[in-house]
C-alpha positions in Angstrom: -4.9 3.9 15.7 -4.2 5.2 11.8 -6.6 7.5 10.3 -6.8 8.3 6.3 -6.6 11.4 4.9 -7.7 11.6 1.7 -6.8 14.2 -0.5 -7.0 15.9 -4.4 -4.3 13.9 -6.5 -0.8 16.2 -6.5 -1.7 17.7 -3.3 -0.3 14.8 -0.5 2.3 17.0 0.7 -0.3 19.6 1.8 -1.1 17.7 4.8 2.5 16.8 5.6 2.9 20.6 5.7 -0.6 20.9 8.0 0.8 18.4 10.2 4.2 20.1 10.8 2.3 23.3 11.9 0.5 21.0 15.1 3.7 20.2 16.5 2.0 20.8 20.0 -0.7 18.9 19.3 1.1 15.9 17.9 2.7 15.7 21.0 -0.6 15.8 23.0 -1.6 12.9 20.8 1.7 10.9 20.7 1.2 10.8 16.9 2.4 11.4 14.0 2.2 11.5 9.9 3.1 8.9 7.4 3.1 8.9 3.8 3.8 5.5 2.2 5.9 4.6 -0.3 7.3 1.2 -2.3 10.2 0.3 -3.5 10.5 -0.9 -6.8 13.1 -1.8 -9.6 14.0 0.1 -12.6 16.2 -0.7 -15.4 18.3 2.2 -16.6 22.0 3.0 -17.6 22.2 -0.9 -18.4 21.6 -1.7 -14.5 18.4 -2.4 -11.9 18.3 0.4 -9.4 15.8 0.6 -6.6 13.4 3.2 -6.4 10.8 4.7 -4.2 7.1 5.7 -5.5 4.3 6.5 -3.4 1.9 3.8 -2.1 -2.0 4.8 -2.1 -0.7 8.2 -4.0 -4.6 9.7 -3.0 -3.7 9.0 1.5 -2.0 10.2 3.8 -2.0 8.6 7.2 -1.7 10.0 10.7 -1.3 7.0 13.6 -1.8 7.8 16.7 -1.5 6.0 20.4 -3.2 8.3 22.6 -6.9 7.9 21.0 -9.1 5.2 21.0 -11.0 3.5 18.1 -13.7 5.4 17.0 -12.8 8.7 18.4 -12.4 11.9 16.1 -9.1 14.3 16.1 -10.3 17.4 18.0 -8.3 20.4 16.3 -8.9 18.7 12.2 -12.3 19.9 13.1 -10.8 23.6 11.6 -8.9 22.1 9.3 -9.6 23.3 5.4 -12.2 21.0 4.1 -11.8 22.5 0.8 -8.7 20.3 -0.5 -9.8 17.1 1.5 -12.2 14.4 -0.9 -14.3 13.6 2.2 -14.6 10.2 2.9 -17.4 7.7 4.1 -19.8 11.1 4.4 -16.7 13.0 6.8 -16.3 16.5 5.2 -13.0 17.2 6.6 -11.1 14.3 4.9 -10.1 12.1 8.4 -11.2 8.8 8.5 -10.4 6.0 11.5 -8.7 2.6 9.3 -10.5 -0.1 10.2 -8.7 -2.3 12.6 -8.3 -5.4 9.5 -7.2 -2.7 7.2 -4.9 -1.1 9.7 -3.2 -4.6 10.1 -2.5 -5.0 6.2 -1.0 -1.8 6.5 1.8 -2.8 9.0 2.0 -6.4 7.9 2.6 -4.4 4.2 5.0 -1.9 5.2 6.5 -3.6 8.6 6.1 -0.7 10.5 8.2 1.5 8.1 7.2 4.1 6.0 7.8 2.1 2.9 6.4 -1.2 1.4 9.8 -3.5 0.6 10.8 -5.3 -2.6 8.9 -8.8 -2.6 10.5 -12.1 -4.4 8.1 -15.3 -5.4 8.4 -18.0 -7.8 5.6 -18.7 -10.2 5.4 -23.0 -10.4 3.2 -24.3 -13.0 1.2 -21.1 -12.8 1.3 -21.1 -9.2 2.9 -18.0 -7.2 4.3 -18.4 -4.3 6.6 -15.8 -2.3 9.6 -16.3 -0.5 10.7 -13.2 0.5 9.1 -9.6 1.0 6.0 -8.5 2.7 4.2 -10.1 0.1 4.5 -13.3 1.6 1.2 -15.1 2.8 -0.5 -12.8 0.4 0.1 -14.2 -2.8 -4.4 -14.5 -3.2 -3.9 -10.3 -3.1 -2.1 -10.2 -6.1 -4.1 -9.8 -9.0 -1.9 -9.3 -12.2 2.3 -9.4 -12.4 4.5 -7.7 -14.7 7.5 -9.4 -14.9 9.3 -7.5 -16.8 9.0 -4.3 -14.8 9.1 -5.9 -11.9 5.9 -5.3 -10.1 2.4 -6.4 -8.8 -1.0 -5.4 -8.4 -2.8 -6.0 -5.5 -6.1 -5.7 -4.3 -6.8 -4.5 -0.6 -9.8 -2.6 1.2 -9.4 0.4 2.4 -12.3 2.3 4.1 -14.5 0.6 2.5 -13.7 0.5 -0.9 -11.3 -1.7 -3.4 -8.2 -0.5 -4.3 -5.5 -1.9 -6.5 -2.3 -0.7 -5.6 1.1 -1.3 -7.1 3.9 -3.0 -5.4 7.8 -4.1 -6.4 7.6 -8.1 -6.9 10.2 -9.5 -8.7 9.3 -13.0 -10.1 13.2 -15.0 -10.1 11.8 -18.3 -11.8 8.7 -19.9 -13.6 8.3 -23.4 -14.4 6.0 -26.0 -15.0 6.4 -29.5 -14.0 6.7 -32.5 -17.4 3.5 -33.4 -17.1 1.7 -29.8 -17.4 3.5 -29.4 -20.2 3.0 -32.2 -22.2 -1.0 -31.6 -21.1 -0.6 -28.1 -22.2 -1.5 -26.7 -19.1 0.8 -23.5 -19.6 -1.7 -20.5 -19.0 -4.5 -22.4 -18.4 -5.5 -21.1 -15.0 -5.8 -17.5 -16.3 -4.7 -16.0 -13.4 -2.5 -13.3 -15.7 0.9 -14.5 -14.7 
């Protein structure tokens, strides 16, 4: 089970350090803490390097086995509620991922701590992925920036709408003969 813990911007690592004063208790719970991270491409000193930024900057996430759905972490109930946002009307930050939302996760990030490099080909303003954990998701991506390298996405996550930014590299866009002599080009509007 992976609960959310939401937190001011620039303070994520403050959990992580939370987390590694329970050692005792994370072993009670057969859990642990995950921040996420995706790896995207960046052009510098004339070459693409890969590089890892934080996905969902605002979570952290612990997962746990030993609990099940719906039940609350015992010892965050004296945890500082000071830092943590609160979320759906919890004051002390933790929230259980809904079981959909928790699947997206995995499917995203394949069980890692990190969400990989996705590769798709846009035909006649069509995008369809090949490669990445991207594919079978291409209706979550809302807007592509090919020259960076990377997508937006939409996903839920505890109830609200998030766009979140992901490495997708695009390696070829066409259009068939006949869109193109109908002008279909960027007809469809979908920002690709």
């Amino acid at each position: 089970m992976w609960y959310a813990i939401q937190k001011e911007p620039g303070k994520e690592e403050m959990t992580g350090q939370q987390f590694g004063n329970f050692g005792s208790v994370l072993t009670q719970l057969d859990g642990e803490w995950r921040e996420l991270f995706c790896v995207k491409k960046k052009r510098y000193q004339g070459q693409w390097h890969d590089e890892r930024d934080r996905f969902l900057p605002e979570y952290v996430f612990f997962i746990t086995r030993a609990l099940s759905r719906g039940n609350r972490i015992p010892y965050l109930e004296n945890a500082d509620s000071s830092e943590c946002c609160g979320i759906s009307g919890q004051t002390d930050g933790f929230c259980p991922v809904k079981r959909e939302e928790e699947e997206l996760l995995i499917k995203l990030t394949g069980g890692k701590d990190e969400v990989d490099m996705s590769y798709g080909v846009i035909r006649d303003d069509i995008l369809s992925i090949y490669k990445g954990p991207l594919t079978g998701l291409e209706s979550r991506v809302k807007k592509i920036d090919r020259h960076k390298r990377k997508g937006i996405i939409s996903m839920n996550l505890l109830g609200k709408e998030y766009l979140a930014e992901v490495g997708l590299e695009i390696t070829e866009k066409t259009y068939s003969y006949q869109n193109m002599l109908n002008g279909f080009g960027k007809a469809a509007g979908c920002g690709m």
